[in-house]
C-alpha positions as CSV (number, residue, x, y, z in Angstrom):
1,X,-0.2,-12.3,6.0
2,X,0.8,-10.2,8.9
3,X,-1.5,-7.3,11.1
4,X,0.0,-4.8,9.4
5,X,-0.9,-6.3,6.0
6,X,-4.2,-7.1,6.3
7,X,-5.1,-3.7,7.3
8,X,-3.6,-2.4,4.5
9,X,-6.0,-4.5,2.4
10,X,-8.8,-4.1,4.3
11,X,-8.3,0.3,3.5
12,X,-7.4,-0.3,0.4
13,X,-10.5,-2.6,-0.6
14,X,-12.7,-0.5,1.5
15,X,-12.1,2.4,0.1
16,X,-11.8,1.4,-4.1
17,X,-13.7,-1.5,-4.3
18,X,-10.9,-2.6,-6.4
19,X,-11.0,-5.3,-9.3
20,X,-7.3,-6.1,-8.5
21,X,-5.4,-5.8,-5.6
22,X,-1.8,-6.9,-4.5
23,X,0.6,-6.1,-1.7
24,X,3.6,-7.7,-1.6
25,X,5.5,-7.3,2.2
26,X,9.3,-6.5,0.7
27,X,10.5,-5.9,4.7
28,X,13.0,-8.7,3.8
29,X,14.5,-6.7,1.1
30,X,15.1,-3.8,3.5
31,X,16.5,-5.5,6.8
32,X,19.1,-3.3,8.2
33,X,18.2,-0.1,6.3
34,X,16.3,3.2,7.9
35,X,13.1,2.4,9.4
36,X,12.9,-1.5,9.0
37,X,12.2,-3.2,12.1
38,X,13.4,-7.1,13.2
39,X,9.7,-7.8,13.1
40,X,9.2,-6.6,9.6
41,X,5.9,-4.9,8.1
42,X,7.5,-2.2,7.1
43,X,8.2,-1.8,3.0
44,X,5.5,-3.0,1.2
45,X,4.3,-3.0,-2.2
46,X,0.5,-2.7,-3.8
47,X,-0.7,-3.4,-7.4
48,X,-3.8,-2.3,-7.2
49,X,-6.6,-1.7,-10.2
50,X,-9.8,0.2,-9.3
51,X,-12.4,2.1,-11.3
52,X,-11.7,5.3,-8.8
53,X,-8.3,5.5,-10.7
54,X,-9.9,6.3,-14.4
55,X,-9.3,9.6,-15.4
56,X,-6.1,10.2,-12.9
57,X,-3.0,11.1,-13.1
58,X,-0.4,9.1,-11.4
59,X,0.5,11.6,-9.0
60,X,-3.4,11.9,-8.3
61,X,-3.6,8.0,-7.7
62,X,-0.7,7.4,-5.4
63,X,-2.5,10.3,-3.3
64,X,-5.6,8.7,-3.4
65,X,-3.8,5.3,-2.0
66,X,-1.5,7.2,0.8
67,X,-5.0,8.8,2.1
68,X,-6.6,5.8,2.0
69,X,-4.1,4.0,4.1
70,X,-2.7,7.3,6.2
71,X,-2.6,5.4,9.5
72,X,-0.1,2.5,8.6
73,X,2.1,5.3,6.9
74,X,2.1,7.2,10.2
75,X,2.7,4.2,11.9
76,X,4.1,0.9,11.3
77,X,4.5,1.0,7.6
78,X,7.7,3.1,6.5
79,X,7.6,2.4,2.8
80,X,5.0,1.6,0.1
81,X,5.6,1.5,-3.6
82,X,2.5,1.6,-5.5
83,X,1.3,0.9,-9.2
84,X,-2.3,2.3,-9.4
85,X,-4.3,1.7,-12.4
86,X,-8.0,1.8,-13.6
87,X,-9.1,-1.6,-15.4
């Protein structure tokens, strides 16, 4: 698990106390496209399941994840799929 990565968990678990919690690094999948890099860290995927979520809209959820992790997507981290759920 790269930098990058781990503070993308670290947000993420800070922030929802989550029951469930994956993130997948897909850079691989995107090498030569628009914003990957050689050194990768840049297209990830979360799974994440959280109590926070209940009552949300999905729209509402994947805003709750981009703010909790605002600095990687104004930095390193150029793409991030997520599937937010409540348990």
């Amino acid at each position: 698990m790269g930098p990058v990565q781990q503070r993308l968990r670290q947000a993420l678990t800070s922030q929802f106390q989550p029951a469930a919690l994956e993130i997948s690094d897909e850079s691989h999948l995107h090498a030569g496209h628009m914003g990957a890099r050689p050194e990768g860290e840049t297209h990830f995927r979360v799974r994440i399941v959280a109590d926070a979520f209940r009552g949300k809209t999905r729209l509402e959820r994947h805003r709750m994840v981009n703010s909790a992790v605002a600095d990687e997507l104004a930095g390193p981290v150029h793409a991030l799929a997520i599937h937010a759920d409540a348990p």
